[in-house]
C-alpha distance (Angstrom), angle and dihedral (degrees) to the residues before:
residue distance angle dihedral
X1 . . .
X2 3.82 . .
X3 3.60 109.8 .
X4 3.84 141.6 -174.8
X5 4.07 96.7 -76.8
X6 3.76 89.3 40.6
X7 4.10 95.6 47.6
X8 3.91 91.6 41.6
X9 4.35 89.5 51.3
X10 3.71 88.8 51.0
X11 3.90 87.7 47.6
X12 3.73 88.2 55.6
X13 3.61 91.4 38.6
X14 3.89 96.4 56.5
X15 3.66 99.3 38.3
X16 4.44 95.9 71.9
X17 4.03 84.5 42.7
X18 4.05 99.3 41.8
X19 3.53 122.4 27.5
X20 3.99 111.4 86.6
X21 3.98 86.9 30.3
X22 3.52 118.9 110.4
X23 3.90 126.6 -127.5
X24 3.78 109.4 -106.2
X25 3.73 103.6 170.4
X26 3.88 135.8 -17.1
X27 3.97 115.1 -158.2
X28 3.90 121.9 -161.5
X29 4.02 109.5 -156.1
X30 3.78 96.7 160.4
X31 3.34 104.2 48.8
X32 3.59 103.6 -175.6
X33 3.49 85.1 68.9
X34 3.70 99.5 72.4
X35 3.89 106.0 78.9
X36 3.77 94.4 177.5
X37 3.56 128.2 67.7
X38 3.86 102.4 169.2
X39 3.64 116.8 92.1
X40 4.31 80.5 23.9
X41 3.67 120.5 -137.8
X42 4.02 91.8 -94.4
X43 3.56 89.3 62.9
X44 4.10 92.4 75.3
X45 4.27 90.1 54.3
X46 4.14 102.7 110.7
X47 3.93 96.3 15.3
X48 3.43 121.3 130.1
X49 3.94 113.3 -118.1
X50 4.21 109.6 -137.0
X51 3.56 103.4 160.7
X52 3.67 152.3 35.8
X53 3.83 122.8 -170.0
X54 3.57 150.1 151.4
X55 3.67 139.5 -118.0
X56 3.93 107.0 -175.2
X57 3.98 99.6 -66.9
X58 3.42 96.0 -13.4
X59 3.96 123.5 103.9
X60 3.78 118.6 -150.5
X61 3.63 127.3 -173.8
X62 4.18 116.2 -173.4
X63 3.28 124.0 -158.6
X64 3.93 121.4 -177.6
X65 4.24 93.2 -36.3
X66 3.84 93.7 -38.7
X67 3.82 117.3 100.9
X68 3.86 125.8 -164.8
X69 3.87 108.9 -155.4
X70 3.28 130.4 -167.9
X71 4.08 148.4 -175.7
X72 3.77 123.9 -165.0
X73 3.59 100.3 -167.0
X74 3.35 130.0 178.2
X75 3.77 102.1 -17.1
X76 3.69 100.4 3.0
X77 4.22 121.2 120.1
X78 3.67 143.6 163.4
X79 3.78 121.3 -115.9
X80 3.76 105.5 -160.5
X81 4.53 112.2 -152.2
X82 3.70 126.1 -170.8
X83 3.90 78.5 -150.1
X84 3.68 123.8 39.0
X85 4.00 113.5 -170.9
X86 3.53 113.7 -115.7
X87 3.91 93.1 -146.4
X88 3.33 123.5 112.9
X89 4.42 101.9 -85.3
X90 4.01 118.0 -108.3
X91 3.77 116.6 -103.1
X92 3.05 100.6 -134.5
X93 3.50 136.6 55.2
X94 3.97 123.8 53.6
X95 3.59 95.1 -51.0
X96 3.90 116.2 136.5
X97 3.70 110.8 161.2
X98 3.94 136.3 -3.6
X99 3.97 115.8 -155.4
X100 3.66 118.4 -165.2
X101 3.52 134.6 -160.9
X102 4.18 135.6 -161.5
X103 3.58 88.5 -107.7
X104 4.10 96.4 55.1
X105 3.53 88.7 -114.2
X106 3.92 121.2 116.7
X107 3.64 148.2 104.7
X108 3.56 150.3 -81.6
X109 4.03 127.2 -138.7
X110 3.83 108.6 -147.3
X111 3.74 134.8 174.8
X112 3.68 126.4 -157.8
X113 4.34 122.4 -151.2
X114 3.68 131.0 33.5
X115 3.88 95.8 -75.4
X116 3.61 115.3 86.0
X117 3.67 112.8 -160.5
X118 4.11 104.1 144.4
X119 3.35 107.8 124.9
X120 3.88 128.6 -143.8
X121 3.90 123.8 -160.4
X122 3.73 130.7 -178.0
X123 3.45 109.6 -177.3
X124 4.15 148.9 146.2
X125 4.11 97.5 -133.6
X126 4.35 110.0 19.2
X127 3.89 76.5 -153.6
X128 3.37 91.4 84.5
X129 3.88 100.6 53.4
X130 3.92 98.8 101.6
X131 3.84 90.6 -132.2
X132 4.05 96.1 57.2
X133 3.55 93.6 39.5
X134 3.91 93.9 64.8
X135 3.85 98.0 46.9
X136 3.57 121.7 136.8
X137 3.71 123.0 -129.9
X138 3.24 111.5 -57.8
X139 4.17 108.3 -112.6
X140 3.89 104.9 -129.5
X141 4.26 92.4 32.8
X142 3.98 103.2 116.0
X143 3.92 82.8 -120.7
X144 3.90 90.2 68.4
X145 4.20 101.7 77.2
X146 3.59 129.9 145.4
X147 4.49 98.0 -85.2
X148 3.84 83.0 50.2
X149 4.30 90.3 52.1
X150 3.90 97.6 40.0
X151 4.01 78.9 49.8
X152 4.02 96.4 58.5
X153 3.79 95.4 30.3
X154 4.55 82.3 56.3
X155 3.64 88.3 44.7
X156 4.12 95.1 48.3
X157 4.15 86.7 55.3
X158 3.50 117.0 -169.8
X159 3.92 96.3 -7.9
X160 3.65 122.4 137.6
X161 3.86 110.0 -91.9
X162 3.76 92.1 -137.4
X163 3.69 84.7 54.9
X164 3.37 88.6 50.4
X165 3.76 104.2 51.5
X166 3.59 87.2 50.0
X167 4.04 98.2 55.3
X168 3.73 104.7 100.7
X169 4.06 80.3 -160.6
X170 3.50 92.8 65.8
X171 3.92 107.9 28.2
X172 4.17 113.8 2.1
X173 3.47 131.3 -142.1
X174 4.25 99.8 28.1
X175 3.92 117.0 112.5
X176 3.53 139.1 169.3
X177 3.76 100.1 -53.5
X178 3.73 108.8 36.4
X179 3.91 89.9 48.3
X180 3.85 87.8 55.9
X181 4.06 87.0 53.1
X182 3.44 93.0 48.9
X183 3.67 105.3 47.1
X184 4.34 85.3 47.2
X185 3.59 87.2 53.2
X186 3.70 94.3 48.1
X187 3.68 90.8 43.3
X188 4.01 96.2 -124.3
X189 3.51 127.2 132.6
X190 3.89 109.9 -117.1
X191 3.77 90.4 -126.2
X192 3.53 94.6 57.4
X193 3.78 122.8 117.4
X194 3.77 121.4 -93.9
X195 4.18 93.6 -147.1
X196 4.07 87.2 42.8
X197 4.07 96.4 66.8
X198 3.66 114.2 117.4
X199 3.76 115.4 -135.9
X200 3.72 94.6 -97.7
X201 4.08 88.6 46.3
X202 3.50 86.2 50.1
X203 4.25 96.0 49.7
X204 3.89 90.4 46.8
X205 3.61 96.6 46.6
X206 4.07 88.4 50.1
X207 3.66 91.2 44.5
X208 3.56 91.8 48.3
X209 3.63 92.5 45.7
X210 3.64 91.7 63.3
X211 3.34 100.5 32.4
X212 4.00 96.0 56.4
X213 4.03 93.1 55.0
X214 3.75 98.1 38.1
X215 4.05 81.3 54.9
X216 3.42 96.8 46.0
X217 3.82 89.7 50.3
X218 3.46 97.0 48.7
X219 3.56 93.5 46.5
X220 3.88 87.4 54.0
X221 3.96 90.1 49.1
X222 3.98 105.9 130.0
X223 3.69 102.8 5.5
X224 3.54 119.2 133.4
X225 3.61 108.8 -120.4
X226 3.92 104.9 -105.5
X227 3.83 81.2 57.4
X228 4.16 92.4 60.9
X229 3.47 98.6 78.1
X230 3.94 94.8 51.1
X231 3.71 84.5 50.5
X232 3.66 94.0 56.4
X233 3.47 99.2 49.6
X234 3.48 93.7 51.9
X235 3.87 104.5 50.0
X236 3.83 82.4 51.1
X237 4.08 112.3 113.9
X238 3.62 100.0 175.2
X239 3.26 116.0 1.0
X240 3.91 116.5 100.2
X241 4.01 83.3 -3.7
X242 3.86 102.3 112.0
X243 3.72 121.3 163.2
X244 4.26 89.5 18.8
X245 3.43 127.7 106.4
X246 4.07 129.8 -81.8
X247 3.55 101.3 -109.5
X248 4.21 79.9 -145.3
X249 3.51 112.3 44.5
X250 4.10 107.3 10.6
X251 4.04 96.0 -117.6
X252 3.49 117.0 128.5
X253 4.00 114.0 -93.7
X254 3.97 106.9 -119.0
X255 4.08 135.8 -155.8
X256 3.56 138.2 -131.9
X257 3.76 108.7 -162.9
X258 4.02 118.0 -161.7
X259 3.95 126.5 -177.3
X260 3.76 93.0 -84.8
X261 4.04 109.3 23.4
X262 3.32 152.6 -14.5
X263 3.93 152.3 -97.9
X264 3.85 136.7 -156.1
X265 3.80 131.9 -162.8
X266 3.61 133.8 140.3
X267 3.88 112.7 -114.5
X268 3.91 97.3 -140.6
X269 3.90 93.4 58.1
X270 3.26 99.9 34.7
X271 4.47 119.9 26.9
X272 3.48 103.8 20.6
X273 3.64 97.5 -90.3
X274 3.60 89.7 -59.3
X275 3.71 113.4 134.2
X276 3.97 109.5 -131.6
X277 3.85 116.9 -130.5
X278 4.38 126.0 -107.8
X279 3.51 105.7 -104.5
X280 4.09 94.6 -165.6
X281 3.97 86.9 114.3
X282 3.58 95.2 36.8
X283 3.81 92.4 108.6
X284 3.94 99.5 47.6
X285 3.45 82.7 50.4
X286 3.82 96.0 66.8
């Protein structure tokens, strides 16, 4: 899954290649995706585009008052082409979206698996779709220092702090993987209370926090965006790395698996040594 680092390096990506171009065509193949149907997709062909940004996970380009917003979710990407065909797009296939520019340049949205999650907006104000409107602070914003993270870790009680970093309500932009790299890094198990942190737990897992995105970013600075999710993978330590070795300590990195996804963390840096139980039955088990 797409996540902060990823969304913010396709940001910087687009912006040098799209803003000044004009809107020549916009194609919806998947259309389930589109969850907007007033301004329509035709009203973006012959708008200027003059900004790219990001709201947590959420890409949104602007073009002369109009805004086309999109997630990628869980299997969602963007395929960037110095020439985009002109033809009418297949049907089939894992084709979403196709977004042309003046030039011929462009991209395509496309979304892997039988779930289809990616999400496209068209829209005036991306304040009003429901899913921006509720994002937490964003992590590397100014706005987001250490009174304002002891604040939302208080309010979120005795929650989970993997549950936690993954809330887009509370913090946006963190999923599954990034909140496993920051809790090894901090040296905090993810199931861990967010009210129980001790100052010090609390100052590494902020630092860490910031420090884990603003290194993925910069380590994504200049790739071409087929290239991002290579990079990803490989400046990974524990995430999706069960069975290897902690880069930190030498134990072996371990896995709890529940009925939808999964976590990593190694159980010398982070519980004690204590290895943390599977949770895949835990709701038949209620």
């Amino acid at each position: 899954m797409p996540e902060m680092p990823e969304v913010e390096s396709l940001v910087r990506f687009l912006r040098p290649v799209c803003i000044g171009r004009t809107i020549a065509r916009v194609d919806l193949v998947a259309f389930s995706a589109l969850k907007t149907y007033d301004p329509p997709l035709t009203a973006l062909a012959g708008l200027e585009i003059d900004g790219v940004e990001r709201h947590g996970k959420f890409i949104d380009l602007s073009a002369q008052g109009l805004h086309l917003v999109f997630h990628l979710a869980r299997a969602g990407w963007l395929r960037w082409k110095d020439e985009v065909s002109d033809k009418p797009p297949p049907r089939k296939g894992p084709l979403a979206l196709r977004f042309r520019l003046d030039d011929g340049s462009g991209f395509e949205l496309t979304e892997a698996g039988t779930q289809r999650k990616l999400a496209v907006y068209v829209t005036a104000d991306p304040s009003t779709i429901p899913h921006v409107a509720t994002l937490g602070p964003d992590p590397l914003s100014d706005a987001f220092d250490a009174a304002v993270f002891a604040d939302l870790l208080q309010q979120a009680g005795r929650a989970q702090l993997k549950g936690v970093l993954r809330d887009q309500k509370i913090i946006a932009g963190i999923g599954n993987a990034y909140s496993d790299e920051i809790l090894h890094v901090a040296r905090l198990s993810p199931f861990k209370g967010a009210n129980t942190l001790t100052d010090k737990e609390r100052d590494r897992l902020f630092a860490a926090i910031k420090e884990e995105l603003a290194g993925a970013i910069e380590r994504a600075e200049g790739l071409a965006a087929k290239d991002l999710k290579g990079e990803k993978k490989a400046g990974l330590r524990v995430h999706g790395r069960k069975g290897e070795t902690c880069p930190v300590c030498g134990d072996t990195i371990a896995e709890v698996s529940f009925h939808d996804s999964s976590l990593q963390y190694c159980p010398t840096c982070q519980t004690g040594g204590k290895k943390l139980a599977d949770r895949r039955l835990s709701k038949l088990l209620k």
